[in-house]
C-alpha positions as CSV (number, residue, x, y, z in Angstrom):
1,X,-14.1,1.9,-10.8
2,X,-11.2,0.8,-12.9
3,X,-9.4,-2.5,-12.5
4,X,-5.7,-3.1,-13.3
5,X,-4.1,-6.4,-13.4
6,X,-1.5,-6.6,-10.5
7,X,1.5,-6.7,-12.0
8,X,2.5,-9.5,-14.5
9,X,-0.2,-12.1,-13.2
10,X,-4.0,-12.3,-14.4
11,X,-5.9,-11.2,-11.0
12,X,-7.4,-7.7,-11.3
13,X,-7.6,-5.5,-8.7
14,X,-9.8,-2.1,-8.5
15,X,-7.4,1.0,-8.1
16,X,-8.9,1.5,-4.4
17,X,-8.4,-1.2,-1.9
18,X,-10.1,-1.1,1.2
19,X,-7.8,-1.1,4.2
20,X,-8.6,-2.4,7.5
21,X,-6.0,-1.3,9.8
22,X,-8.5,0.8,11.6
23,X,-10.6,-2.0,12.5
24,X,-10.8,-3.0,16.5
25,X,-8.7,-0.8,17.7
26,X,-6.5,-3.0,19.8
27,X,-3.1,-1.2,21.9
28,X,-1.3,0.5,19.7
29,X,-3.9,0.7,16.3
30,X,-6.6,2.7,18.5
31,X,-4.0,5.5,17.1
32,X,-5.6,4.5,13.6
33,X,-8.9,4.0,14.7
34,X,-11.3,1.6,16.4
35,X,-13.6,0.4,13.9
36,X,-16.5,-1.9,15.5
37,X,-18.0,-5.2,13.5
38,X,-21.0,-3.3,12.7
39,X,-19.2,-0.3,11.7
40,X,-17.3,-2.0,9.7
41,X,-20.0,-3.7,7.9
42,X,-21.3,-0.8,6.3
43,X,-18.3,0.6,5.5
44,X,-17.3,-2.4,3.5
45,X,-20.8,-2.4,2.0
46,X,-19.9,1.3,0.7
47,X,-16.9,0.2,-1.0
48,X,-17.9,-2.7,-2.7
49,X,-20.8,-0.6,-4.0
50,X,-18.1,1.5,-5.6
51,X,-16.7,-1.6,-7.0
52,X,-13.8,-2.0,-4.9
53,X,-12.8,-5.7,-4.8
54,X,-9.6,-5.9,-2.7
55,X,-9.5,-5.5,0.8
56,X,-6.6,-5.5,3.0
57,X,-5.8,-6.6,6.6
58,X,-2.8,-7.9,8.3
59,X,-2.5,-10.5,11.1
60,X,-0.6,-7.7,13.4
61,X,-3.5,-5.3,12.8
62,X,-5.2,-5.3,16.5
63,X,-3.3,-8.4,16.9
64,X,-5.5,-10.7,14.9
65,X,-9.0,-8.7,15.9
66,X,-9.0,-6.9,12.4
67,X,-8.8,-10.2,10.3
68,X,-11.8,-11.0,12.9
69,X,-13.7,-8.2,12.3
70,X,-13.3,-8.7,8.6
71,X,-13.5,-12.0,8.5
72,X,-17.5,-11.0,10.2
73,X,-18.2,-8.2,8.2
74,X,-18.0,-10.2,5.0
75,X,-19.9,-13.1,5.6
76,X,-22.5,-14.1,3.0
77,X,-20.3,-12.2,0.5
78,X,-16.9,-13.2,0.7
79,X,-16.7,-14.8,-3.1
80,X,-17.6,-11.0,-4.1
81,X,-14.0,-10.0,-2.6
82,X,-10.2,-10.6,-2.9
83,X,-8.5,-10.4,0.3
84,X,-4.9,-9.7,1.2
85,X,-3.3,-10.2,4.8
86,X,0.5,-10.2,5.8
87,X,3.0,-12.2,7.8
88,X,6.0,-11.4,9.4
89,X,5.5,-9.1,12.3
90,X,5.5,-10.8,16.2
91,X,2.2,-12.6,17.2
92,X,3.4,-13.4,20.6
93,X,6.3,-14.0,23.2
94,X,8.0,-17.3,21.8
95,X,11.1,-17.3,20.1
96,X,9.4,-18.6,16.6
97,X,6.6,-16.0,16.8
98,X,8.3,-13.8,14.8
99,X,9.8,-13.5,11.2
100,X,9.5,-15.5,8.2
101,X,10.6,-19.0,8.8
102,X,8.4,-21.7,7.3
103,X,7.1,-22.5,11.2
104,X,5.8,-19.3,11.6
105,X,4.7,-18.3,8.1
106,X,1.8,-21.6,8.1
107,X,1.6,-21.2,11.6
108,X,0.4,-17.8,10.9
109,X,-1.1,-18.5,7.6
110,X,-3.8,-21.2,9.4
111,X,-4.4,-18.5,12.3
112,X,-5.4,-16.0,9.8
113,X,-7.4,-18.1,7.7
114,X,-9.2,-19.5,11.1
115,X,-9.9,-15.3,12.0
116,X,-11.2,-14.7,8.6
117,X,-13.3,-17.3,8.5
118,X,-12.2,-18.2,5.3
119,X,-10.5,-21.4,3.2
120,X,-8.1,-19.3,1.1
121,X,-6.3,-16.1,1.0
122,X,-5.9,-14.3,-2.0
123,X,-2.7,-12.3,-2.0
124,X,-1.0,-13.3,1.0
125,X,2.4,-10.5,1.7
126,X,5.4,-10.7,4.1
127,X,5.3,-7.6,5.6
128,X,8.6,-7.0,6.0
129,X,12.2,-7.9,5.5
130,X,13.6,-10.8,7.9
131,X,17.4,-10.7,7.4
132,X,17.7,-13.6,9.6
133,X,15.8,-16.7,7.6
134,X,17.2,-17.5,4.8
135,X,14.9,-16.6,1.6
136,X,15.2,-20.1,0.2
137,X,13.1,-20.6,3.3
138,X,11.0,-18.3,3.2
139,X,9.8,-18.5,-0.4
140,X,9.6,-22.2,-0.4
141,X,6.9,-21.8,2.4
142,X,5.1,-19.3,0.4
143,X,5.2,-21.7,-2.6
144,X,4.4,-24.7,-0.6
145,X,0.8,-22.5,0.5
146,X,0.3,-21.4,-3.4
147,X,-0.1,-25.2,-3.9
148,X,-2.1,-26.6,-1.5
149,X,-4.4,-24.1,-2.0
150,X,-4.5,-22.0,1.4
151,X,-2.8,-19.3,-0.7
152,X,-4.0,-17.9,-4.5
153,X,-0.6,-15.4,-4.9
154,X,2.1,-13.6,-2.7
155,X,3.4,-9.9,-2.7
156,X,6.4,-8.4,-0.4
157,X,5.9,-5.4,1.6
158,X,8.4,-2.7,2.6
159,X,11.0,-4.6,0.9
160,X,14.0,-2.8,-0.5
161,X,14.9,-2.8,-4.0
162,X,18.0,-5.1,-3.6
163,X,15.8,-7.5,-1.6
164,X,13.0,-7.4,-3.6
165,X,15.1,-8.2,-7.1
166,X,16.9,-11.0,-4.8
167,X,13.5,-12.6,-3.8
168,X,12.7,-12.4,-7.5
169,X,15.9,-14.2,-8.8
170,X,15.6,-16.9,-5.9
171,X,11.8,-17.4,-6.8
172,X,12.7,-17.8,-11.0
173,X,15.9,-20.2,-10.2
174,X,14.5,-22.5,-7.6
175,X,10.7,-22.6,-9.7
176,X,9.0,-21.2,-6.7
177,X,5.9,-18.9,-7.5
178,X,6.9,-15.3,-7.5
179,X,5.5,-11.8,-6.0
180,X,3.3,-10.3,-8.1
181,X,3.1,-7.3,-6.0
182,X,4.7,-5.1,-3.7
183,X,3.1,-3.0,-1.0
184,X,5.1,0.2,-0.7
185,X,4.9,3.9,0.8
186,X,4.5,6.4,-1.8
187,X,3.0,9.7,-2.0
188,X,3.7,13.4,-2.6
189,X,5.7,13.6,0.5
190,X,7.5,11.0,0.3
191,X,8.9,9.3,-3.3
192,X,11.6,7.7,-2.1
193,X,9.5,4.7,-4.3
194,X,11.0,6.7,-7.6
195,X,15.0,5.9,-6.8
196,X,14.5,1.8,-7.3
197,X,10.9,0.1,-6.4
198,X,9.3,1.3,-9.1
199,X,11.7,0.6,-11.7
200,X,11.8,-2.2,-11.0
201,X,7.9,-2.8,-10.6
202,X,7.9,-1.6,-14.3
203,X,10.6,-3.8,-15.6
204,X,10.4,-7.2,-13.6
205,X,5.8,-7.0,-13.8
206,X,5.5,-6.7,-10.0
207,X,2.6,-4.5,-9.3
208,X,2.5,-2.2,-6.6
209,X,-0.3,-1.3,-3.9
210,X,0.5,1.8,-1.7
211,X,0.2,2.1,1.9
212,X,-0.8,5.0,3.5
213,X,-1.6,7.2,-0.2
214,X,-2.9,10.1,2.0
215,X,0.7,10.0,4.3
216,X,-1.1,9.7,7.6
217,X,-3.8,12.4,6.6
218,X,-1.0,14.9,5.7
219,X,-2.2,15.3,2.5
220,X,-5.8,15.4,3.1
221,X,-5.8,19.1,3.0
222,X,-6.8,19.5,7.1
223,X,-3.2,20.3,8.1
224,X,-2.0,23.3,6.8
225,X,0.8,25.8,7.0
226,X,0.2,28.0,10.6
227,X,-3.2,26.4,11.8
228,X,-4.0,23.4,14.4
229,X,-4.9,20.3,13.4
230,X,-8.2,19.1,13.7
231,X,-8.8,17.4,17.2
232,X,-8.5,13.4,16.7
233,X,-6.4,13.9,13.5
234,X,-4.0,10.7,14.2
235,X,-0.9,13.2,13.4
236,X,-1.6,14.1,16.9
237,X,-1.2,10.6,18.5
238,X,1.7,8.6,18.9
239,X,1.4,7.7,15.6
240,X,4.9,8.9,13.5
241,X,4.0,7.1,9.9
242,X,5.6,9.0,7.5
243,X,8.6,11.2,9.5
244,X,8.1,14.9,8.2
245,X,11.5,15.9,8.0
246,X,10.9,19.3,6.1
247,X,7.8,20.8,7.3
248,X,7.6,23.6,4.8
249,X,8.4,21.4,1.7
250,X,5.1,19.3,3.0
251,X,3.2,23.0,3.7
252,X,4.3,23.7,0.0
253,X,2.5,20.3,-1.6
254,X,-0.4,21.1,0.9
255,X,-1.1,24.3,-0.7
256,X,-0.8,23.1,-3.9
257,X,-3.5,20.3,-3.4
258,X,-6.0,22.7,-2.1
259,X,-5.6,24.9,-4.9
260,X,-6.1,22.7,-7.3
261,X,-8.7,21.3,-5.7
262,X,-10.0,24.2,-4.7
263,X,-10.2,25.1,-8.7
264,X,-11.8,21.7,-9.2
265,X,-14.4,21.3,-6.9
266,X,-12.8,18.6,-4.8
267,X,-10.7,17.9,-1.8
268,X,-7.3,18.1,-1.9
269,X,-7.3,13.8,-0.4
270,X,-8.6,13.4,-4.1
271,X,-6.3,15.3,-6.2
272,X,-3.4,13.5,-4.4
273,X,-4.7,10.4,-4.8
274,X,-5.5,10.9,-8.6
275,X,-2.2,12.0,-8.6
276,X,-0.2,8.2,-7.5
277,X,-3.2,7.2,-9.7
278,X,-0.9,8.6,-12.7
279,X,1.9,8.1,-11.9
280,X,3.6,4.7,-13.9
281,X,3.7,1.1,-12.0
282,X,0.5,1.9,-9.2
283,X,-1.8,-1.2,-9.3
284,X,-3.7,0.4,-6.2
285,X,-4.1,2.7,-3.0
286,X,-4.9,1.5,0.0
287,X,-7.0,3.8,2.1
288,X,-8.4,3.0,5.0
289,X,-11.6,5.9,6.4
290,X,-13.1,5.9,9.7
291,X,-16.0,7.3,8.5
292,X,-18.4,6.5,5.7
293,X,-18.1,11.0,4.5
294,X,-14.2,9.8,4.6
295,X,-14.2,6.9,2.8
296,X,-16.7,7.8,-0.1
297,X,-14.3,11.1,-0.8
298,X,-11.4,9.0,-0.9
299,X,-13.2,6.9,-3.6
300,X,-14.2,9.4,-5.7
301,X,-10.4,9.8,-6.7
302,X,-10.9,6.9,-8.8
303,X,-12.6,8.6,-11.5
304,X,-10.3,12.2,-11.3
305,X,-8.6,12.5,-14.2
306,X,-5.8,15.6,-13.3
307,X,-5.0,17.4,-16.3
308,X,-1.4,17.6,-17.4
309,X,-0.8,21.0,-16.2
310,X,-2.4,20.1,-12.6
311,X,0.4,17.2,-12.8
312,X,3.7,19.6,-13.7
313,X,2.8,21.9,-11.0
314,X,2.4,18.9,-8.6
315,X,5.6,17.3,-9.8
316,X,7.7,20.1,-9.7
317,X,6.8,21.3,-5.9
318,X,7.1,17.6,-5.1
319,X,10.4,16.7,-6.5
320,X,12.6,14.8,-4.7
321,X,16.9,15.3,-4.6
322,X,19.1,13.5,-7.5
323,X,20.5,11.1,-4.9
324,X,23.9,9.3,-6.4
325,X,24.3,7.5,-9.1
326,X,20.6,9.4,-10.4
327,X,22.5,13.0,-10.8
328,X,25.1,11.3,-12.6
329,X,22.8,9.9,-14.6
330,X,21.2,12.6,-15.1
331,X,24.0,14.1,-16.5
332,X,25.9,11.9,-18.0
333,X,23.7,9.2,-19.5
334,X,20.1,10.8,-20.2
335,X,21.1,10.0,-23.9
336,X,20.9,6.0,-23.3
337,X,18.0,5.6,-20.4
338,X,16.1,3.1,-21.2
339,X,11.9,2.8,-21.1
340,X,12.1,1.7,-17.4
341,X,14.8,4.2,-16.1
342,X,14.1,6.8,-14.4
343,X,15.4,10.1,-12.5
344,X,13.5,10.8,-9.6
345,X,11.0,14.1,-10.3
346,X,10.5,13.1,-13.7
347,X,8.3,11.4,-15.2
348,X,9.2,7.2,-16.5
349,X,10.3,7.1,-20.1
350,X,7.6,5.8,-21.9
């Protein structure tokens, strides 16, 4: 297993995170699985025998039964993990149990520390943009955490870029202590990440852990172009995380990965993974496996190293639209980019 430091701060992190959505089960996250305590026990013991050393839960997750569930499953070795939860999402039917004022953020901080059984967290995330706290707020909470103690470093999640470099500059002017990581969506299907996050991940040393790397198990190779997809496959469910909005351009990367995988002697789930693995700015994927067969493919991606060819041919069938100003750009200042620009389907400037 490798470990990259995650982004400009001195905590490493092994390129697969273990993700914990699927544990309990609770409402809405049976669509992502319903992990039991014991299940989940030798799961974890899987991964961390693979040297993975960041795990990943949020307080929303089963509404606060994952962070239990994790919080069980590593007792006895919890000082041989880093763990990551989120705040931001509603916890309940008051008025305040929502967002990211300072109430809720160490009301929600304590709570999760109480379910994980634990006396720190080590990256804690807002999961989301609130547009109705001000971020003074907000980040003063988060820095008011980092120094007690309750709180080792913070990350944003599902932040735009705007909001994200704002958060930044608010953090550096008022001394607060910054994000040292975002968690984003980015994968073959869906590079959206290439307009502005990771630019920016690149030039301001904000690391970046993906959710979802596999896009919901569309990239696993077990949907394909003109066939059903395997019973229990979540694409099935309720579930609509990512939106498909061109089925044949995601029937087109499909192919591609079983090919190549096909030529390698491994799923297509690994060569996509290997693939964000390249690519410049990715501290980490997140992947979350119901079963241990899942999870110990998945991990294997780790050590895949795709070869440049393999990575053209992915690229190209792959490449997103030159959205405005990116064309323009493209044609007009590809003389002057600078080692962090870039022009989604190509490669960063080195």
């Amino acid at each position: 297993m490798e470990y990259r430091y995650l982004g400009r701060s001195g905590l490493k992190v092994s390129t697969v995170t273990f993700g914990t959505m699927m544990f309990g089960g609770a409402g809405f996250f049976a669509n992502a699985g319903t992990t039991t305590v014991e299940e989940a026990k030798r799961l974890l013991d899987v991964a961390l025998d693979h040297g993975v050393n960041l795990l990943d839960t949020a307080n929303v997750y089963s509404y606060g039964v994952s962070e239990e569930i994790l919080g069980q499953a590593l007792k006895g070795r919890r000082d041989r993990t880093l763990v990551a939860t989120k705040v931001r999402m509603r916890m309940g039917d008051g008025p305040n149990e929502t967002g990211l004022s300072r109430h809720h953020i160490i009301a929600q901080c304590e709570a999760s520390l109480r379910r994980l059984g634990t006396d720190h967290i080590d990256l804690y995330q807002v999961h989301e943009w609130d547009g109705q706290t001000p971020l003074e707020e907000t980040l003063e909470a988060l820095d008011s955490l980092v120094r007690s103690g309750k709180v080792r470093y913070i990350g944003s999640s599902n932040y735009a870029g705007w909001q994200l470099m704002k958060a930044l500059g608010v953090s550096e002017r008022k001394g607060y202590q910054p994000f040292i990581s975002q968690q984003i969506h980015y994968t073959l299907q869906a590079r959206e990440a290439e307009y502005e996050l990771l630019p920016i991940a690149e030039d301001s040393g904000v690391g970046v852990l993906v959710w979802s790397p596999l896009a919901g198990g569309l990239l696993s190779g077990k949907y394909r172009r003109g066939k059903q997809a395997p019973e229990g496959s979540r694409q099935l469910t309720a579930w609509d995380e990512p939106p498909v909005r061109d089925d044949d351009a995601l029937y087109d990367i499909v192919e591609e990965l079983v090919e190549i995988g096909d030529a390698r002697g491994v799923s297509a789930a690994q060569v996509s993974l290997a693939w964000l693995l390249g690519r410049p700015g990715v501290s980490s994927l997140i992947v979350g496996a119901r079963t241990e067969q899942q999870l110990v493919d998945n991990l294997a991606a780790a050590d895949l190293q795709l070869t440049s060819d393999e990575r053209e041919r992915l690229d190209k069938v792959s490449a997103p639209p030159l959205i405005y100003p990116y064309w323009h750009h493209a044609k007009s200042a590809s003389d002057r980019l600078g080692p962090h620009d870039i022009v989604p389907g190509e490669a960063l400037r080195a």
